[in-house]
N, C-alpha and C positions, 0 to 999 in steps of 0.2 A: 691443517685441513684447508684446503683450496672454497674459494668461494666463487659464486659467477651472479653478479649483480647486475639486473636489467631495466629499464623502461618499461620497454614493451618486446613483444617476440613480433617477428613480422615472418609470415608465409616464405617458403621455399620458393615457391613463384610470385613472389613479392607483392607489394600492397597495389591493389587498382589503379588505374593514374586517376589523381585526384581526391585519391580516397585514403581513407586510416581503416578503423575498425580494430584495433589491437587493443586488447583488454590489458589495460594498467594495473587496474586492483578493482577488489571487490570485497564490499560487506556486509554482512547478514545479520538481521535480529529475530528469533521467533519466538514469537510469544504462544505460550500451551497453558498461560492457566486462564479464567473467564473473565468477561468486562461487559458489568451490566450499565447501562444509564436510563433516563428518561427526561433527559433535556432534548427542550425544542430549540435550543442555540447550538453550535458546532461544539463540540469537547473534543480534548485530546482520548486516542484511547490509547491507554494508559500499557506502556509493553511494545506496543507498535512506533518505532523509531530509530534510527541508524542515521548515525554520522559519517563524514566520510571528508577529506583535504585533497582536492585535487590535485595534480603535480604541474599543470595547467592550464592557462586561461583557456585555451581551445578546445579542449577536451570537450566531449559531451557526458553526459551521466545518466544511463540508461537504469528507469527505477521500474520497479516489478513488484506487487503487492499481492499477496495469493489471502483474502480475506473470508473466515466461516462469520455467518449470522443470523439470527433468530430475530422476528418478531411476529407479531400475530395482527391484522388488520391494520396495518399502519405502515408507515413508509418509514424508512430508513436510511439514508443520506450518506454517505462516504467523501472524504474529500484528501486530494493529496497537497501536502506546503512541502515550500522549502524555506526551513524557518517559520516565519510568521506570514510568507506569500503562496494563495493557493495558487497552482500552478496548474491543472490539469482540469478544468470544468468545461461545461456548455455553455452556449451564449446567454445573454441580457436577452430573454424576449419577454413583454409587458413585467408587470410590478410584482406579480406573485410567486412566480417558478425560482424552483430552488435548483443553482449553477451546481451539480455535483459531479464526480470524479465516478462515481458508481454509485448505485442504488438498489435496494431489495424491495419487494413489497411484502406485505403479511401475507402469508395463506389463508384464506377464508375457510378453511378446515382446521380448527383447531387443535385438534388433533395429528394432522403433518407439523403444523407450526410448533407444537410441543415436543417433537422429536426432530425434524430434520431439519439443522441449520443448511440457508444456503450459500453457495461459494461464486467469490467472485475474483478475477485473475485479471490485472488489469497491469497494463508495459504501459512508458512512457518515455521517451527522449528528453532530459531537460538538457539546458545551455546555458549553466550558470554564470559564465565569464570569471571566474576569479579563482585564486591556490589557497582563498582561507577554508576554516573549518566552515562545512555546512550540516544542517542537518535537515533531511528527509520523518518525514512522521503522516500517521493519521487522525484523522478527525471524522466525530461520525453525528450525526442531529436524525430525531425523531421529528414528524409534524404534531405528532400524539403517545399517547399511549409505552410501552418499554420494549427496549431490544438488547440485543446479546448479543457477545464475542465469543465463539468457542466452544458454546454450550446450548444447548434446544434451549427454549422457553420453560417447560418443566424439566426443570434438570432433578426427578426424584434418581435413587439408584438401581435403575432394572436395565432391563437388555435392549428397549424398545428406547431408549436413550442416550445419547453422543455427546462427548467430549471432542473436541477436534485441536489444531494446531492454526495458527494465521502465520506471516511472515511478511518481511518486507527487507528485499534486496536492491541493491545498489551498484554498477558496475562504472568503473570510470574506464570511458572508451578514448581509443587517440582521433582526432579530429583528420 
Protein backbone atom coordinates (compact mmCIF):
# COMPACT_ATOMS: atom_id res chain seq x y z
CA UNK A 1 0.00 0.00 0.00
CA UNK A 2 1.43 3.44 -1.14
CA UNK A 3 1.65 6.22 1.22
CA UNK A 4 1.86 10.24 0.51
CA UNK A 5 3.40 12.06 3.37
CA UNK A 6 3.25 15.82 3.63
CA UNK A 7 4.08 18.98 5.57
CA UNK A 8 1.81 21.01 4.63
CA UNK A 9 -0.74 21.22 1.32
CA UNK A 10 -0.36 24.53 -0.43
CA UNK A 11 -3.35 25.99 -2.64
CA UNK A 12 -3.50 25.38 -6.40
CA UNK A 13 -2.93 28.97 -6.94
CA UNK A 14 -0.24 28.85 -4.55
CA UNK A 15 0.58 30.56 -1.18
CA UNK A 16 0.30 34.76 -1.12
CA UNK A 17 3.75 36.24 -1.53
CA UNK A 18 4.86 36.51 1.84
CA UNK A 19 2.47 34.54 3.36
CA UNK A 20 2.03 30.55 4.69
CA UNK A 21 -1.36 29.83 6.27
CA UNK A 22 -1.17 25.83 5.58
CA UNK A 23 -2.56 23.89 8.40
CA UNK A 24 0.33 21.39 9.72
CA UNK A 25 -1.70 19.67 12.19
CA UNK A 26 -4.28 20.02 14.62
CA UNK A 27 -5.50 18.97 18.08
CA UNK A 28 -8.58 18.69 20.00
CA UNK A 29 -9.53 18.01 23.59
CA UNK A 30 -13.28 18.18 24.80
CA UNK A 31 -14.20 18.10 27.91
CA UNK A 32 -18.39 17.11 28.49
CA UNK A 33 -18.36 16.20 31.90
CA UNK A 34 -18.65 19.26 34.79
CA UNK A 35 -16.03 21.56 36.77
CA UNK A 36 -17.01 23.23 39.61
CA UNK A 37 -14.71 25.60 41.95
CA UNK A 38 -14.81 28.39 44.13
CA UNK A 39 -11.46 29.81 44.24
CA UNK A 40 -10.47 33.34 44.08
CA UNK A 41 -6.82 32.41 42.62
CA UNK A 42 -6.67 31.01 38.86
CA UNK A 43 -7.09 27.10 38.81
CA UNK A 44 -6.63 24.82 36.07
CA UNK A 45 -9.92 23.53 34.93
CA UNK A 46 -9.43 20.34 34.92
CA UNK A 47 -10.24 18.39 31.16
CA UNK A 48 -9.49 21.67 29.26
CA UNK A 49 -6.03 21.11 27.88
CA UNK A 50 -4.17 19.96 24.70
CA UNK A 51 -0.70 19.49 23.80
CA UNK A 52 0.76 19.79 20.73
CA UNK A 53 5.09 19.66 19.10
CA UNK A 54 5.41 22.00 16.50
CA UNK A 55 7.41 20.96 13.35
CA UNK A 56 8.74 24.52 13.53
CA UNK A 57 10.09 27.47 14.98
CA UNK A 58 8.06 29.71 12.51
CA UNK A 59 5.11 28.30 12.61
CA UNK A 60 2.18 30.14 14.35
CA UNK A 61 -0.44 28.10 16.56
CA UNK A 62 -3.76 29.23 16.16
CA UNK A 63 -5.79 28.24 19.72
CA UNK A 64 -9.60 28.31 19.84
CA UNK A 65 -11.41 27.80 23.14
CA UNK A 66 -15.37 27.31 22.78
CA UNK A 67 -16.04 27.53 26.79
CA UNK A 68 -20.05 26.81 28.55
CA UNK A 69 -20.23 28.58 32.23
CA UNK A 70 -22.47 29.10 35.13
CA UNK A 71 -22.35 31.50 37.88
CA UNK A 72 -24.80 33.51 39.90
CA UNK A 73 -23.86 37.29 40.85
CA UNK A 74 -20.29 37.04 40.53
CA UNK A 75 -17.74 37.29 37.99
CA UNK A 76 -15.85 34.61 36.52
CA UNK A 77 -12.44 34.93 34.99
CA UNK A 78 -10.99 32.80 32.10
CA UNK A 79 -7.51 32.74 31.18
CA UNK A 80 -5.45 31.05 28.30
CA UNK A 81 -1.38 29.77 29.11
CA UNK A 82 0.91 28.21 27.29
CA UNK A 83 2.48 26.09 29.87
CA UNK A 84 2.82 28.12 32.91
CA UNK A 85 2.59 31.68 30.52
CA UNK A 86 -0.69 33.39 30.30
CA UNK A 87 -0.69 34.52 26.89
CA UNK A 88 -3.83 36.15 25.92
CA UNK A 89 -5.14 38.94 28.54
CA UNK A 90 -5.88 42.66 28.86
CA UNK A 91 -3.69 45.22 30.01
CA UNK A 92 -2.11 46.35 33.69
CA UNK A 93 -4.43 49.29 34.22
CA UNK A 94 -4.29 50.49 38.24
CA UNK A 95 -3.74 47.69 41.03
CA UNK A 96 -7.21 46.03 41.16
CA UNK A 97 -8.62 44.67 37.62
CA UNK A 98 -8.23 41.40 36.84
CA UNK A 99 -6.02 40.80 33.13
CA UNK A 100 -8.46 37.88 31.77
CA UNK A 101 -8.63 36.04 28.36
CA UNK A 102 -12.67 36.02 28.79
CA UNK A 103 -14.99 36.76 31.36
CA UNK A 104 -18.74 35.84 32.45
CA UNK A 105 -20.82 37.80 34.85
CA UNK A 106 -23.58 36.21 37.11
CA UNK A 107 -27.21 36.90 36.13
CA UNK A 108 -28.83 38.72 38.67
CA UNK A 109 -32.01 36.41 37.93
CA UNK A 110 -31.29 33.46 39.52
CA UNK A 111 -33.23 31.60 38.04
CA UNK A 112 -31.54 32.08 34.37
CA UNK A 113 -28.28 31.43 36.24
CA UNK A 114 -29.62 28.14 37.37
CA UNK A 115 -30.33 26.79 34.04
CA UNK A 116 -28.43 28.71 31.32
CA UNK A 117 -24.66 28.41 31.20
CA UNK A 118 -22.98 31.01 29.15
CA UNK A 119 -20.72 30.57 26.10
CA UNK A 120 -17.73 32.03 25.27
CA UNK A 121 -15.62 31.41 21.94
CA UNK A 122 -12.50 33.00 21.92
CA UNK A 123 -9.26 32.50 18.81
CA UNK A 124 -6.08 33.54 19.37
CA UNK A 125 -2.66 33.50 17.28
CA UNK A 126 0.22 32.52 19.51
CA UNK A 127 4.11 32.50 18.34
CA UNK A 128 5.69 30.16 20.33
CA UNK A 129 9.27 29.99 18.69
CA UNK A 130 10.25 26.48 19.43
CA UNK A 131 9.57 22.24 17.96
CA UNK A 132 9.26 21.09 21.73
CA UNK A 133 6.29 19.75 23.37
CA UNK A 134 3.90 22.55 24.40
CA UNK A 135 0.86 22.61 25.99
CA UNK A 136 -2.28 24.94 25.75
CA UNK A 137 -4.78 24.74 28.85
CA UNK A 138 -7.43 26.79 30.82
CA UNK A 139 -7.67 28.51 34.03
CA UNK A 140 -10.60 30.09 35.48
CA UNK A 141 -10.85 32.39 39.18
CA UNK A 142 -14.12 33.66 40.84
CA UNK A 143 -13.94 37.24 42.80
CA UNK A 144 -16.51 35.48 45.01
CA UNK A 145 -18.97 33.22 45.49
CA UNK A 146 -18.94 29.42 42.86
CA UNK A 147 -19.06 28.83 39.21
CA UNK A 148 -19.37 26.01 36.67
CA UNK A 149 -18.08 24.26 33.67
CA UNK A 150 -20.70 22.43 31.56
CA UNK A 151 -23.44 22.53 33.76
CA UNK A 152 -26.17 25.50 35.24
CA UNK A 153 -25.57 26.35 38.65
CA UNK A 154 -28.62 24.02 39.82
CA UNK A 155 -27.87 21.16 37.95
CA UNK A 156 -31.22 19.15 39.63
CA UNK A 157 -32.47 16.54 36.78
CA UNK A 158 -35.41 18.07 34.76
CA UNK A 159 -35.74 19.62 31.36
CA UNK A 160 -35.29 23.33 32.38
CA UNK A 161 -31.64 22.23 32.97
CA UNK A 162 -28.23 21.78 30.80
CA UNK A 163 -25.50 19.72 30.44
CA UNK A 164 -23.12 21.17 27.75
CA UNK A 165 -19.59 20.30 26.09
CA UNK A 166 -16.49 22.99 26.33
CA UNK A 167 -13.36 22.49 23.99
CA UNK A 168 -10.17 23.61 23.21
CA UNK A 169 -8.29 23.46 19.78
CA UNK A 170 -5.19 23.98 18.50
CA UNK A 171 -3.96 24.34 14.78
CA UNK A 172 -0.24 24.54 13.97
CA UNK A 173 -0.24 26.99 10.93
CA UNK A 174 2.94 27.44 8.37
CA UNK A 175 4.43 30.83 8.89
Amino acid sequence: MSQLKVNSIIPVAGVPTGGGGGIIQMKQTVKTDAFSTTSTSAVDVTGLSVSITPTSTSSKILVTYDVKASCENVQMSFFLLRDSTNIYRGDQVGSNRTRTSSVIGGIPDPSEANRTPQQMHVMFIDSPATTSAITYKIQCQLNTGDGYVNRARDDTDNVYRTRTASSITVMEVSA
